[in-house]
Structures are given as structure tokens and as C-alpha cells.
N, C-alpha and C positions, 0 to 999 in steps of 0.2 A: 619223831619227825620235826615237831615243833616245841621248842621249850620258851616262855618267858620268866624270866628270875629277879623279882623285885624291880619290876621298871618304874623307873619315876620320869616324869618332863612337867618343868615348869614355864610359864612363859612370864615374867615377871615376878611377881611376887603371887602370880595366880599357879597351883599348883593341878594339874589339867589329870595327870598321872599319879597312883599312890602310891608305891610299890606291889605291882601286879604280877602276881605270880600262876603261870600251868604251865601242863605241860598238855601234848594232841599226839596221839600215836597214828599211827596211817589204819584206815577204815572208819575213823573217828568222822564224824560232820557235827561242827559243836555251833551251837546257836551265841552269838556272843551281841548279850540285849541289854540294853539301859536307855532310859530318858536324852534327849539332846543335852548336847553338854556333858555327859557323862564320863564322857573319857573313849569311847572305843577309838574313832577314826584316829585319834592319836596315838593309842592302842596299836592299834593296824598300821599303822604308817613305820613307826620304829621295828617294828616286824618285818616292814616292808623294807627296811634299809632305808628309808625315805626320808627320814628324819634321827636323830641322836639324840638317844635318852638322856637325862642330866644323872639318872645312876641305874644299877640294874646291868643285866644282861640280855640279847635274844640271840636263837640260832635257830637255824633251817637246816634239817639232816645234817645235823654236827658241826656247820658252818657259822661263824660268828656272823651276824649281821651287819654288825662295823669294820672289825679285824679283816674280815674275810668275806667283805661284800660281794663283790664278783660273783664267787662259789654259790654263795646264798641265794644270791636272786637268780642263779639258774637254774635253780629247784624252785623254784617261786613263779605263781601265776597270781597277779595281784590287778582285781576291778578295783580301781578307790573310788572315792565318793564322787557322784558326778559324773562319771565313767565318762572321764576325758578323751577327747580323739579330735586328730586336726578334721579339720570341716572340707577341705579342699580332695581330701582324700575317698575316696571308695571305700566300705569291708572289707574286700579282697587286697586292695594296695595296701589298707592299716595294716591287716596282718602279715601281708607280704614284710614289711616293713619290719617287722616286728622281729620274722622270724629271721629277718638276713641278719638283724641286729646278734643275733643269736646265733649266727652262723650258717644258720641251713642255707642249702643250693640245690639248683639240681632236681632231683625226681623228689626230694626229700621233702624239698620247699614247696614243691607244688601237691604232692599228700597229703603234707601239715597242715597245706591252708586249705585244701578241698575239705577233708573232715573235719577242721573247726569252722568252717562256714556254715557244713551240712548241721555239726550239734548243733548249732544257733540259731540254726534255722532262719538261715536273711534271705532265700529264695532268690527271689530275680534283684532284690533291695542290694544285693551282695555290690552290685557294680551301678550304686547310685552316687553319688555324692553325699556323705556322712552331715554337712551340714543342711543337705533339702530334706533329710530322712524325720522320722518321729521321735520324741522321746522313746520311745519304747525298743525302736529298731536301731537307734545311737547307744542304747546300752549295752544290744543286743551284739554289735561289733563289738564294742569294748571286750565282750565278753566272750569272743569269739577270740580276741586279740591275746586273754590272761588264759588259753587253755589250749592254744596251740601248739606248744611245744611241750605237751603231754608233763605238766611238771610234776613232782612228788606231792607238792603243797599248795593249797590255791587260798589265799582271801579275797573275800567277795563280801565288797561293801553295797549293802542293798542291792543283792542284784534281780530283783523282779520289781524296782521300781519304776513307774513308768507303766507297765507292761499288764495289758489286758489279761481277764482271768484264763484263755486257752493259752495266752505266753507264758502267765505263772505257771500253768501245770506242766508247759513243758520244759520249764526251766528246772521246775522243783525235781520233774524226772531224770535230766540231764546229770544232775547232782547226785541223784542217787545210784544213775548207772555207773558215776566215777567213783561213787566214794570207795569203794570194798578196797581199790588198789592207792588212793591219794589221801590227807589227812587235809580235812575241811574247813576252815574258818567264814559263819555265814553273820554279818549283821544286820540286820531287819529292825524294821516296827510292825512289821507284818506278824504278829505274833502265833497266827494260826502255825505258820512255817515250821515254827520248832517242833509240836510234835508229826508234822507231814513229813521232815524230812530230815530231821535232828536227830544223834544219839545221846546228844549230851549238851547242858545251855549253861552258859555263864550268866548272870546277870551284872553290872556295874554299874555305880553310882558314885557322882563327888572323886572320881577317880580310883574309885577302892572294889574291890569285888565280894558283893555279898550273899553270891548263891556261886557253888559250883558241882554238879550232879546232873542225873540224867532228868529228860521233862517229866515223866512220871511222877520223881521224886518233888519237881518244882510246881509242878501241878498241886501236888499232896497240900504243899506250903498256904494255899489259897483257900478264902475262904466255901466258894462255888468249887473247888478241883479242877480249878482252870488254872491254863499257864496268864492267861489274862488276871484274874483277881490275884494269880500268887505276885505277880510281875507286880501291878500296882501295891498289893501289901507293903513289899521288899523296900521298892523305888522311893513310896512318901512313909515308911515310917510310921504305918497305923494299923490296927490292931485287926482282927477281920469282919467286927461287923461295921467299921469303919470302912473297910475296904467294899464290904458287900454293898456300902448304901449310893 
């Protein structure tokens, strides 16, 4: 569903991207973790069509991300970081918005956005104004806005940031109720997340990837059998009782 093939992006002489290669099959939900700076949201963006690799390739269900943007990003549900949305607008109008952009009309349009309002659970918040709203409930559109039009593929850049521990649980449910049928990309620092709702975690650092396998196995990696101490191992480069202390 999802393939990256050696992606590289620099921004100067600074090299953000190393050549990043997976691929994500659909029922996949893969934890894609590293330090700030790291490389993911750049990562994710080139994925997203959002930005042009300087080499590499990505697609979405067979679709070139560049070549054949269009196709791509209508399999494509993408939070990015920040989980952007005009302030003037409501829940319901962003995603209304969203979906006409996409074409829906009709009984279709009005479906689409009753059960992405209801996964997101915005309640009466649905028909506020997105900039009096909370961080927490400004994410929660955004993310009501990347899964409404039921896509094959979603990345979701931190999306339980913000968001009190009953929002995490029911976002991290949300996720799991979709993944069996979509192919999942989740970025977090929340690292509990990966084995709550992950089947598989990438780790990257300095733009390069140097873990790719299921949490169990990245767990093994650490000194304690956490994805927490394996994460830190990986990240700085020290040994595990280095890690442990």
C-alpha cells in the first residue's frame, strides 16, 4: 500500500533525509519513532506529496507520489504536524470542506462527515469555532478531516498530542478499529503507543533508519525490555548499561 525507496531531502548542505527505504502492507499500523530532528515529519511530508525528495522514490497504492500526485493523495489521509486548520471554520465545515474538495456531495458528503465527526468524537465542539477550541479538540478535527473519506492509507503525525489520557485511549482505539482494512503510519514520542497499538516500529536518526521490526523485537533491543531503553540505546549510540543508567 505504501512503499519508500531510498528517499533522500536536503535542505542546503544539511542532509534532513538518508536514503529511507519500507515498505507498509494494509493491516500494518507501524510506529515511525526518532528524536526531534530526526528526519520523520520530512519523512512524512514526501509521502504526503507535500514536499519533493531530492532522490528516492514514494507511492500510495501503486501511485507515484510526484508523477501521479493526484491518485496518491486520494488514497491518502494525512494529520501533519500541528494539525493545521483554519481557525474561522467549525469541525464540521473543515471537513465538509475537505470532502467537496474530494468531491463528495450529496447524501455521501453528509455520511462522510457525520461518521468522521462521530470517530473523533467532537460532540457538541463539532460546530464551534476550531480557533476558540483546545489543543486537544483542534487536533481532534484535523483528524476527523484525514479520515473522512475512508482512505486506504493514513499518516498521522502525533496524533494524541494535546490530548487528555481518555482522548488517548480513544484515539489509540480509533486506530485499531481501522487498521485491519488501511495501512497505518503513527509518529509519536508517546512511546507507550507502539506496543498499545503498533504492529511494527521504525526507529530513525540523523535521517537514516536503524531499527526496522515488530515492538517485541525493539523492545528485546533494550537494556530493561522496553521500547523506551531500546529507543534510547538506538537514538544516542550507547551500550545498555549506559542506556540503563
Amino acid at each position: 500500500m505504501l512503499v519508500a525507496d531510498q528517499l533522500i531531502k536536503d535542505f542546503g548542505s544539511f542532509r534532513a533525509v538518508d536514503g529511507v527505504s519500507f515498505t507498509l502492507e494494509r493491516g500494518e499500523v507501524l510506529g515511525f519513532l526518532g528524536p526531534n530532528g530526526a528526519g520523520k515529519t520530512t519523512s512524512m511530508r514526501m509521502l504526503a506529496g507535500g514536499l519533493e525528495p531530492d532522490g528516492g522514490t514514494a507511492s500510495i497504492a501503486g501511485y507515484d507520489c510526484m508523477t501521479q500526485r493526484l491518485e496518491a493523495q486520494s488514497r491518502l489521509g494525512y494529520l501533519p504536524e500541528g494539525a493545521p486548520a483554519y481557525p474561522a471554520m467549525t469541525p464540521r465545515g473543515f471537513v465538509i470542506f475537505g470532502l467537496r474538495a474530494r468531491g463528495f456531495s450529496g447524501d455521501a458528503l453528509m455520511r462522510a462527515t457525520g461518521l468522521a465527526l462521530e470517530r473523533a468524537v467532537l460532540g457538541e465542539m463539532a460546530d464551534q469555532p476550531i480557533g476558540t477550541l483546545s489543543k486537544g479538540y483542534k487536533r481532534r478535527a484535523a483528524l476527523a478531516a484525514a479520515i473522512a473519506h475512508d482512505p486506504a492509507v493514513l499518516i498521522l503525525d502525533e496524533p494524541t498530542d494535546g490530548l487528555d489520557p481518555n482522548q488517548k485511549d480513544g484515539v489509540r482505539q480509533l486506530i485499531r478499529d481501522m487498521a485491519p482494512e488501511k495501512a497505518i503510519i503513527i509518529s509519536t514520542h508517546i512511546l507507550e503507543e507502539v506496543p498499545a497499538v503498533c504492529s511494527r516500529a521504525i526507529v530513525i536518526d540523523k535521517g537514516r533508519v536503524l531499527f526496522d521490526g515488530t515492538p517485541h523485537a525493539l523492545a528485546a533491543k533494550g537494556p530493561d525490555a522496553t521500547v523506551e531503553s531500546a529507543f534510547r540505546a538506538l537514538t544516542q549510540g550507547v551500550d545498555g548499561a549506559e542506556a540503563a543508567a
